[in-house]
C-alpha positions in Angstrom: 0.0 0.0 0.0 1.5 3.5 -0.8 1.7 6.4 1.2 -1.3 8.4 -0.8 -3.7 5.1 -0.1 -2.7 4.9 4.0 -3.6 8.8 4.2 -6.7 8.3 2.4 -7.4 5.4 4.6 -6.3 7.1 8.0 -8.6 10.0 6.6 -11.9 7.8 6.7 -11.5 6.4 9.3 -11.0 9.7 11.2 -14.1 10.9 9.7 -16.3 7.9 10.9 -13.8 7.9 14.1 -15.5 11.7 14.5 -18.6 10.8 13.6 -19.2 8.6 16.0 -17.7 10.8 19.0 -19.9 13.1 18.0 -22.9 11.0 18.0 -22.4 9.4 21.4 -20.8 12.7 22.9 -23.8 14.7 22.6 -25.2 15.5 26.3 -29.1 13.6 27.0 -31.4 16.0 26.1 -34.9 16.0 28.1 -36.8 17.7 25.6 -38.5 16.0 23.2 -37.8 18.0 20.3 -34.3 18.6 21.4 -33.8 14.5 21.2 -35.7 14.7 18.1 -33.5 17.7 16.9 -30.6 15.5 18.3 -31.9 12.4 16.0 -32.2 14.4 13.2 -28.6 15.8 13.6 -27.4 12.3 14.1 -28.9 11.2 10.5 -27.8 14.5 8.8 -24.6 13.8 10.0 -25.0 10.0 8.9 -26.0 11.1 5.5 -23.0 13.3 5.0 -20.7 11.1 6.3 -22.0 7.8 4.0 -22.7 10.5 0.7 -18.5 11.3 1.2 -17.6 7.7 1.6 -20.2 6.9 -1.4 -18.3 9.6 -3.4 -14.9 8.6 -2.4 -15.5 4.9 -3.1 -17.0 5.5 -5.9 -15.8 8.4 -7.7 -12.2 9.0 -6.5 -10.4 5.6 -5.4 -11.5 3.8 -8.5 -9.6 5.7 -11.1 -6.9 5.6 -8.5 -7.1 2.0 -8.3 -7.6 1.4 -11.4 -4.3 3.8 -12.4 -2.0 1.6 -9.7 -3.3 -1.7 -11.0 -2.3 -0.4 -14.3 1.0 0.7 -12.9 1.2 -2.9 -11.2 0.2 -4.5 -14.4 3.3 -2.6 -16.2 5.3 -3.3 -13.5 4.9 -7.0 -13.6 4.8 -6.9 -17.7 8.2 -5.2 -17.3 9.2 -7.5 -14.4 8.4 -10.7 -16.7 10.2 -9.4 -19.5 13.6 -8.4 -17.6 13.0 -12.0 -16.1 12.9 -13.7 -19.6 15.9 -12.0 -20.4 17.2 -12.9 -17.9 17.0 -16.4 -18.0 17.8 -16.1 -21.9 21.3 -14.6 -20.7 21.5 -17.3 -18.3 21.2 -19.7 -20.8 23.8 -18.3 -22.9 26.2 -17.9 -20.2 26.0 -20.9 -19.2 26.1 -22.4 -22.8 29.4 -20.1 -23.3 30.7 -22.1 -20.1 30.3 -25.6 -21.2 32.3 -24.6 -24.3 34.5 -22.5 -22.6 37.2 -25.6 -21.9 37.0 -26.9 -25.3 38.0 -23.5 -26.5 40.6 -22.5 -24.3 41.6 -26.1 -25.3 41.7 -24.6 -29.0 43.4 -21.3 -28.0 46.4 -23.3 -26.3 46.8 -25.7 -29.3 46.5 -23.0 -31.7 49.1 -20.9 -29.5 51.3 -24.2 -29.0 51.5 -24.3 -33.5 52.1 -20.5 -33.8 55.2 -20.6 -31.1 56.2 -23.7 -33.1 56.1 -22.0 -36.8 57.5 -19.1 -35.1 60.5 -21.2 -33.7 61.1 -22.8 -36.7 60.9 -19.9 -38.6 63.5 -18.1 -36.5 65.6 -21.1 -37.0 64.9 -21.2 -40.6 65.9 -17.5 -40.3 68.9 -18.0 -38.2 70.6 -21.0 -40.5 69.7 -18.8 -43.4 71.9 -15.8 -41.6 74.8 -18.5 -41.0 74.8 -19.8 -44.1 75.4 -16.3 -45.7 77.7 -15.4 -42.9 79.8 -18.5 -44.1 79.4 -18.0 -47.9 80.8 -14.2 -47.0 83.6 -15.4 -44.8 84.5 -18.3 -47.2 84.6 -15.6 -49.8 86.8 -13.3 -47.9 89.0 -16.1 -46.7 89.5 -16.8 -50.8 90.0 -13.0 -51.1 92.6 -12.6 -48.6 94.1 -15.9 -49.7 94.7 -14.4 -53.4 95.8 -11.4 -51.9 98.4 -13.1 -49.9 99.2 -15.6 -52.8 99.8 -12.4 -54.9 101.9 -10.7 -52.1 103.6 -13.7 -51.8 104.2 -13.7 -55.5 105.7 -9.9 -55.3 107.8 -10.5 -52.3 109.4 -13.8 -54.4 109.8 -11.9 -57.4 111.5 -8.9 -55.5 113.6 -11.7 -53.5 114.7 -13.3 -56.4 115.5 -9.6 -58.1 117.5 -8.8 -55.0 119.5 -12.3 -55.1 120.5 -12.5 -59.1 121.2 -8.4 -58.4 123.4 -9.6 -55.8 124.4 -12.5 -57.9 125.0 -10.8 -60.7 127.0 -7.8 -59.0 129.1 -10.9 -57.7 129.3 -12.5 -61.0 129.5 -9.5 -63.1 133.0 -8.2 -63.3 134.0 -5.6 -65.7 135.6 -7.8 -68.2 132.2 -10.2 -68.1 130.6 -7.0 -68.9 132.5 -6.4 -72.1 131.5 -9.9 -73.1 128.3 -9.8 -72.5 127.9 -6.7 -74.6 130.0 -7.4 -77.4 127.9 -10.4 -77.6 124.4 -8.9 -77.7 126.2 -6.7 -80.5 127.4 -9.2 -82.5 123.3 -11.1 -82.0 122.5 -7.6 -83.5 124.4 -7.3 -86.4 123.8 -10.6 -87.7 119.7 -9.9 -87.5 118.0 -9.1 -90.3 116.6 -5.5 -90.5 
C-alpha cells in the first residue's frame, strides 16, 4: 500500500472515528424535540458522512485503483520481460561455459602451433643468416688468400731480383761486362733488319 492510499485510509477512518464521537458525545437531552433535533442531527450527520464515503468509493479511489493496477500491471509486464531475459542470458552464459574448456583447449593448441612455426621460422631465419655469414667469410678467406698468394708472388719476385742483383753484382765483373755486350752486339748485327 502506498503512502497516498494509508492517508486516504487514515482520513476515513478519522471521519467515521468523529462521527461517532460526535454521536455518542452529545449530552441527554430532556426535551423531546431537542432529542428529536438530536436524532435528526445524528442522520444528517449520517448522511453526509455515507454521501463522502459513497463519493470517495465511488468516484475517486477507483480511477486511482484502477491507475496503480495499471502501474502494477506494467510493472509485472516489465518485471516478466527483464526476467525472460534474464534467463535467456543465463542460458547463454551458461552455454558459453560448457564450451568455454574446449576452446581455451583450442586457444592453447592454436598458440602451441604458432610458437612452433615461429620457432622454426627463427631457426629457418637463423641457418639462413649463417649460411650467408659462411658464404661471405669463405669468400673473404678466398679474397685474402689471393691477396696473400699475390703478395707472396711480389715478395718472391723482388727476393729473387734482390739475389741475381746480388748475384749478378758478384758474377759481373767488368771484363764479363765487355763480353756480354759485345755479344748482344754481335746477335745484333747478324739480324735481319
Amino acid at each position: 500500500m502506498t503512502r497516498h492510499h494509508l492517508k486516504i485510509s487514515i482520513g476515513i477512518f478519522l471521519a467515521m472515528l468523529f462521527a461517532v464521537i460526535t454521536v455518542h458525545a452529545a449530552p441527554e437531552a430532556a426535551d423531546p424535540a431537542k432529542e428529536h433535533a438530536n436524532e435528526l442531527f445524528k442522520w444528517i450527520n449520517f448522511a453526509i458522512v455515507a454521501a463522502a464515503l459513497f463519493w470517495l468509493f465511488g468516484k475517486v479511489l477507483p480511477p486511482k485503483f484502477r491507475a496503480n493496477a495499471a502501474n502494477i500491471s506494467s510493472a509485472i509486464a516489465k518485471a516478466t520481460t527483464a526476467k525472460t531475459e534474464a534467463y535467456r542470458l543465463l542460458r547463454e552464459a551458461e552455454e558459453k561455459l560448457k564450451h568455454l574448456e574446449r576452446e581455451v583447449t583450442q586457444l592453447r593448441a592454436t598458440a602451441k602451433q604458432e610458437a612452433e612455426a615461429e620457432a622454426n621460422r627463427i631457426r629457418n631465419a637463423a641457418r639462413a643468416d649463417a649460411q650467408k655469414i659462411g658464404v661471405a667469410a669463405q669468400s673473404e678467406i678466398a679474397a685474402a688468400e689471393r691477396a696473400a698468394r699475390l703478395e707472396l708472388k711480389a715478395i718472391a719476385a723482388n727476393l729473387a731480383v734482390d739475389g741475381a742483383e746480388s748475384l749478378l753484382a758478384r758474377q759481373l765483373t767488368p771484363q764479363g761486362q765487355e763480353a756480354l755486350v759485345s755479344a748482344f752486339v754481335k746477335g745484333l748485327a747478324g739480324r735481319p733488319n
